[in-house]
C-alpha positions as CSV (number, residue, x, y, z in Angstrom):
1,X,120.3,64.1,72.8
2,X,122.2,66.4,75.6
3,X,120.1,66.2,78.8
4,X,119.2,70.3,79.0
5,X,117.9,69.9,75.2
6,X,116.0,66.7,76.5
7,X,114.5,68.4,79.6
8,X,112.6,71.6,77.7
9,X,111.4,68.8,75.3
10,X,110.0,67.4,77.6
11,X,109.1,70.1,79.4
12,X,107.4,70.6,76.6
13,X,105.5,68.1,75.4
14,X,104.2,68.2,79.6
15,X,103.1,71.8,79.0
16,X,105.1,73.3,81.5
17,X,107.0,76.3,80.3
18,X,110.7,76.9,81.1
19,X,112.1,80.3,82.0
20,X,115.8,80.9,81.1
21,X,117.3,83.3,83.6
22,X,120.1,85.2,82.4
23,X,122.2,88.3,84.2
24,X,121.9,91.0,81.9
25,X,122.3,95.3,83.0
26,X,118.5,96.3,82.3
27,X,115.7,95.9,84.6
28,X,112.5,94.2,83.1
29,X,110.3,97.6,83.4
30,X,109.6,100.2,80.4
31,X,111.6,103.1,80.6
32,X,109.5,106.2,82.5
33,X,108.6,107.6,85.5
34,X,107.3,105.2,88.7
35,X,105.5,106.8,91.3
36,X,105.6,105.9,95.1
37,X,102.1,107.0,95.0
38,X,99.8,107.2,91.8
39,X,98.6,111.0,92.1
40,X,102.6,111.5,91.6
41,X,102.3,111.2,88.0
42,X,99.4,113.6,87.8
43,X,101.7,116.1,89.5
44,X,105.0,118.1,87.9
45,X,108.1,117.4,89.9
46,X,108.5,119.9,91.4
47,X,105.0,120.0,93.1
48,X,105.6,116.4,93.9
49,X,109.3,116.5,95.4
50,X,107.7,119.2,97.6
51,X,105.4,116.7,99.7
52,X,107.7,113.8,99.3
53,X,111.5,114.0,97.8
54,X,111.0,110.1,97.0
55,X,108.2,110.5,95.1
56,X,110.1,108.5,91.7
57,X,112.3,106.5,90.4
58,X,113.2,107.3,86.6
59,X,114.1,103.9,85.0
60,X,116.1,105.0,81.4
61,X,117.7,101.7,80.0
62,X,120.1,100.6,82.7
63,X,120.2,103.8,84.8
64,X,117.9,104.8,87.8
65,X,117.8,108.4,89.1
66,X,116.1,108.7,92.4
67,X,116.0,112.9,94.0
68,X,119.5,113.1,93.9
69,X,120.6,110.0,93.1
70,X,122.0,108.4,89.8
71,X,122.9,104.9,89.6
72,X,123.7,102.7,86.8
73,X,122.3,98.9,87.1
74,X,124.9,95.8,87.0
75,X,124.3,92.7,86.8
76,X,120.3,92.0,86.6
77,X,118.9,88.7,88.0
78,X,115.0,87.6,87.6
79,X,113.8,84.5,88.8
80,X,109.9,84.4,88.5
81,X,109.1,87.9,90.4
82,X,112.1,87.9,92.3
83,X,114.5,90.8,91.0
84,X,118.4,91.4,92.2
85,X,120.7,93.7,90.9
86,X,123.7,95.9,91.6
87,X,123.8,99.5,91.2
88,X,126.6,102.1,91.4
89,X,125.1,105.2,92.3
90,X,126.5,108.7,92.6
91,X,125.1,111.0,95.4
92,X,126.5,114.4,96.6
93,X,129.5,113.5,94.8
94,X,130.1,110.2,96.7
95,X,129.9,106.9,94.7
96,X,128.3,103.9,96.6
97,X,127.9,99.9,95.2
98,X,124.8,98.8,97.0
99,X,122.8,95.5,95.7
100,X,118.7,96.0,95.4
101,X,116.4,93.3,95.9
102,X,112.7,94.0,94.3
103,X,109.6,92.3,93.5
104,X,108.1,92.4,90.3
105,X,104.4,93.2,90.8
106,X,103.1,93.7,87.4
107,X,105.0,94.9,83.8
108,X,105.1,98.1,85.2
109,X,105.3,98.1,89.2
110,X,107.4,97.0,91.8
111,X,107.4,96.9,95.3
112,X,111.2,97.7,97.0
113,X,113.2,96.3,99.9
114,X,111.2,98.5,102.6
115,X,107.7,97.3,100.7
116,X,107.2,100.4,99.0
117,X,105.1,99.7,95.8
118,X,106.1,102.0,92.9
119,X,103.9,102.2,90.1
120,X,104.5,103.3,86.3
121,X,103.3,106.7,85.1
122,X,103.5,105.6,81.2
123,X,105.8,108.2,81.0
124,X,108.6,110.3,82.3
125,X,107.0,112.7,84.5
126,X,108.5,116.4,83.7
C-alpha cells in the first residue's frame, strides 16, 4: 500500500476527514452578485453605485467585475477558509496582475484583504 493511500485510510477509519487542495481558475462561491452591504441587493445598480461605487463584486465562473473593473481569476488555492488567487484585470484600458487573498466566511460570503465582508445577493443584481 503507497503511504498517501495508507494515510486517508487511516484517516479514515480515525474519522478525521481529508481535504484535497487543488489549484483550479474558479472561486468556491455561486455565480451572482455580492454586496459590500446587504441593503445593496435590495437596490438597482445604479441607485447603489451612486452611494458607494464598490458596492459589488459580480462573480461569473472565473471572472470578477468590480465598478470598472474586469478580471479573470488564475490559479485558485483554498486551504480550509483561506482563499488565494491571481487575477488579471482590465481597468481604463490598463491591464494589471495582482494576487487576492480572501476569507471564506460562509458558501456565499467573503471578507477581503482590507476586511471588507461581501455578502451574496442570490442573484446578479440588475
Amino acid at each position: 500500500m503507497k503511504v498517501g493511500v495508507a494515510a486517508v485510510f487511516v484517516a479514515g477509519i480515525l474519522g478525521l476527514s481529508v481535504q484535497w487542495v487543488e489549484a483550479a481558475d474558479k472561486l468556491p462561491f455561486p455565480d451572482g452578485s455580492y454586496a459590500s452591504k446587504a441593503k445593496f441587493c435590495k437596490m438597482s445598480r445604479e441607485q447603489a453605485y451612486a452611494e458607494f461605487e464598490f458596492a459589488f463584486y459580480d462573480i461569473r465562473g472565473k471572472e470578477i467585475s468590480n465598478y470598472e473593473t474586469y478580471c479573470t481569476v488564475k490559479s485558485v488555492s483554498v486551504k480550509g477558509s483561506a482563499i488565494e488567487f491571481k487575477q488579471v484585470c482590465e481597468t481604463e484600458g490598463e491591464s494589471k496582475v495582482d494576487k487576492v487573498a480572501w476569507k471564506k466566511l460562509s458558501a456565499n460570503s467573503f471578507s477581503d484583504e482590507k476586511g471588507q465582508i461581501w455578502t451574496g445577493c442570490g442573484r446578479f443584481v440588475e
